[in-house]
C-alpha positions in Angstrom: 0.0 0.0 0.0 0.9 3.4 -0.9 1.9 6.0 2.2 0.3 8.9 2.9 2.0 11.9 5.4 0.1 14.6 6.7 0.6 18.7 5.9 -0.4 19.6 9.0 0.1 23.5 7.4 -2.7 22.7 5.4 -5.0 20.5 7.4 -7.1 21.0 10.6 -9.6 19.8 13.1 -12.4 21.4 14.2 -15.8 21.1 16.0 -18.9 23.1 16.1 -21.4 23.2 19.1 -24.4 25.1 19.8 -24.1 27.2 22.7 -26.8 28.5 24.5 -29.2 27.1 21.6 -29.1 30.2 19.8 -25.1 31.0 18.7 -22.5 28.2 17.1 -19.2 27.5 18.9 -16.2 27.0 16.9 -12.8 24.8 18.1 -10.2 23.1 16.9 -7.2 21.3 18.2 -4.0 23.0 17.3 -1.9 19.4 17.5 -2.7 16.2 15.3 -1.6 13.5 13.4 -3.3 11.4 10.3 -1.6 9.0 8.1 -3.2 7.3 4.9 -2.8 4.3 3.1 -4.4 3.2 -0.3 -3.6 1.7 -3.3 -6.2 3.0 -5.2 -6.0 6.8 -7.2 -10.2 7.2 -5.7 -8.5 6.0 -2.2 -11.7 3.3 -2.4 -9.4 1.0 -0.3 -7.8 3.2 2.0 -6.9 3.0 5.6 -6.8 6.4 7.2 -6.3 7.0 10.8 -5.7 10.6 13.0 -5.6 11.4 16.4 -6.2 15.5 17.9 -4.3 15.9 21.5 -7.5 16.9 23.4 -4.9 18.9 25.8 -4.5 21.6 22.5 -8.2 22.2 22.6 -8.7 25.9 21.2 -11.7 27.8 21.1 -10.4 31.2 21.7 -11.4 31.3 25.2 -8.5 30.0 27.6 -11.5 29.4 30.3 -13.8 27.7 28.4 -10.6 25.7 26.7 -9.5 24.8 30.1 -13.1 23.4 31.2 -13.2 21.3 28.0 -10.0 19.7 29.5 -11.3 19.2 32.7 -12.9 16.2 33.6 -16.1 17.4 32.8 -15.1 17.3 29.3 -12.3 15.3 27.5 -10.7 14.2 30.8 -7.4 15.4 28.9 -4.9 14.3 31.6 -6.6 10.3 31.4 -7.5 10.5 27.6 -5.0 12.4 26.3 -6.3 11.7 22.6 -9.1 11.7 20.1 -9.0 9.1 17.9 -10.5 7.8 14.0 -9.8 4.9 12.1 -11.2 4.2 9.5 -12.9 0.6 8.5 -13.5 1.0 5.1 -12.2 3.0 2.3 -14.0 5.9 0.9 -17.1 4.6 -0.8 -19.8 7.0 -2.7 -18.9 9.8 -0.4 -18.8 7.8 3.2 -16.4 6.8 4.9 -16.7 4.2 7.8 -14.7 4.3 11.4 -14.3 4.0 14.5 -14.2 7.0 16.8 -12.7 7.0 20.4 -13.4 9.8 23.2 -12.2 10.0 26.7 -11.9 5.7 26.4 -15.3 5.4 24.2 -14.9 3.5 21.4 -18.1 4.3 19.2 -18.6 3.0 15.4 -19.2 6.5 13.4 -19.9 6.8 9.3 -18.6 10.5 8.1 -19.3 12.2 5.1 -16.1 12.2 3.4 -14.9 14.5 0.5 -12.4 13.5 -1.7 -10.6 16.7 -3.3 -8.3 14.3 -5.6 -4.6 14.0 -6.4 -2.4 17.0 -7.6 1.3 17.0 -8.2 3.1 20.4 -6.9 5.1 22.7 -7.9 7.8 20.8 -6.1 7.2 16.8 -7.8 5.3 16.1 -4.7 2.1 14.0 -4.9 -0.8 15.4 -3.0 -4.4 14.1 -1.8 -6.7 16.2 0.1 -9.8 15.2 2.6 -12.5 16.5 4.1 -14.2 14.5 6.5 -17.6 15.4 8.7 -20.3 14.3 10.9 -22.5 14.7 13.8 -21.8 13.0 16.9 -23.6 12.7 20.7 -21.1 14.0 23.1 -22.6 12.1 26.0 -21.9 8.9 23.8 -18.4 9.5 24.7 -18.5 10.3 28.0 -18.5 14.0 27.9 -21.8 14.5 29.8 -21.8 18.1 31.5 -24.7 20.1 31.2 -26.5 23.0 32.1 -29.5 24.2 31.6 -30.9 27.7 31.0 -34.1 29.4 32.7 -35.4 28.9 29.5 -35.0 25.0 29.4 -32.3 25.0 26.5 -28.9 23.3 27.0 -26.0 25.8 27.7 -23.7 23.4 25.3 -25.6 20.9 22.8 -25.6 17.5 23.1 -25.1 17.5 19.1 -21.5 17.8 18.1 -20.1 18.8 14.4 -17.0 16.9 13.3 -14.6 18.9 10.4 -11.5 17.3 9.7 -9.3 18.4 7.0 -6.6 17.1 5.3 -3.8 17.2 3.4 -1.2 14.4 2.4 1.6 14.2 0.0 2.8 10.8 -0.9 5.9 9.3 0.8 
């Protein structure tokens, strides 16, 4: 099978939250790694895995990035990773997984978007991904929760995945 490396300049994974029912939380975790393997140019038989260091959690709010941390969260000191990997190749635009969280192993299909192959300026082969999906937090052991006086969660239970990626060819 053909390797895959990471750009991690030109990749990223975020998360988007409701907060408060009526605004949209953005993070993302400023460390990460993903390989890729596939033998295929359409990646159909590809094995991709990645894994976000909870601990670089970013949300632009160094309180609310150190609560996510906090047990009440991610748990980041005993689960110091988020983990995919994948369990099938990319197949008309899904790609199949499994997704672990603070221990919780869960099985997760994403949407996946297949930008294709380009060679660069530079000889380099390069692939590019982007992967999404909606997740329940408190399937994973995240289960804080709050309540306004209007009965609407302070943070959603409904999480959106966005991982992007970039690979050249090893």
């Amino acid at each position: 099978m053909a390797k895959w490396n990471l750009d991690p300049s030109h990749s990223e994974v975020q998360f988007k939250v409701k907060h408060m029912v009526i605004s949209t939380v953005t993070g993302s975790f400023d460390n990460f790694e993903a390989t890729a393997e596939s033998n295929s140019d359409d990646f159909s038989d590809a094995k991709f895995e990645f894994a976000a260091h909870v601990n670089t959690v970013n949300t632009k709010n160094a309180d609310r990035d150190n609560h996510l941390k906090s047990d009440d969260f991610f748990a980041a000191e005993k689960f110091p990773e988020m983990k995919f990997e994948s369990t099938s190749g990319i197949e008309n635009g899904k790609i199949d997984g499994t997704l672990e969280i603070r221990g919780e192993k869960r099985p997760i299909t994403l949407d996946a978007d297949f930008g294709g192959v380009i060679k660069d300026p530079y000889g380099y082969s390069r692939a590019g991904f982007e992967f999404s999906g909606d997740i329940n937090r408190k399937d994973f052991g995240l289960g804080w929760s709050q309540v306004t006086e209007a009965g609407g969660l302070v943070v959603s239970d409904k999480v959106k995945l966005l991982v992007n990626l970039e690979f050249t060819k090893a």
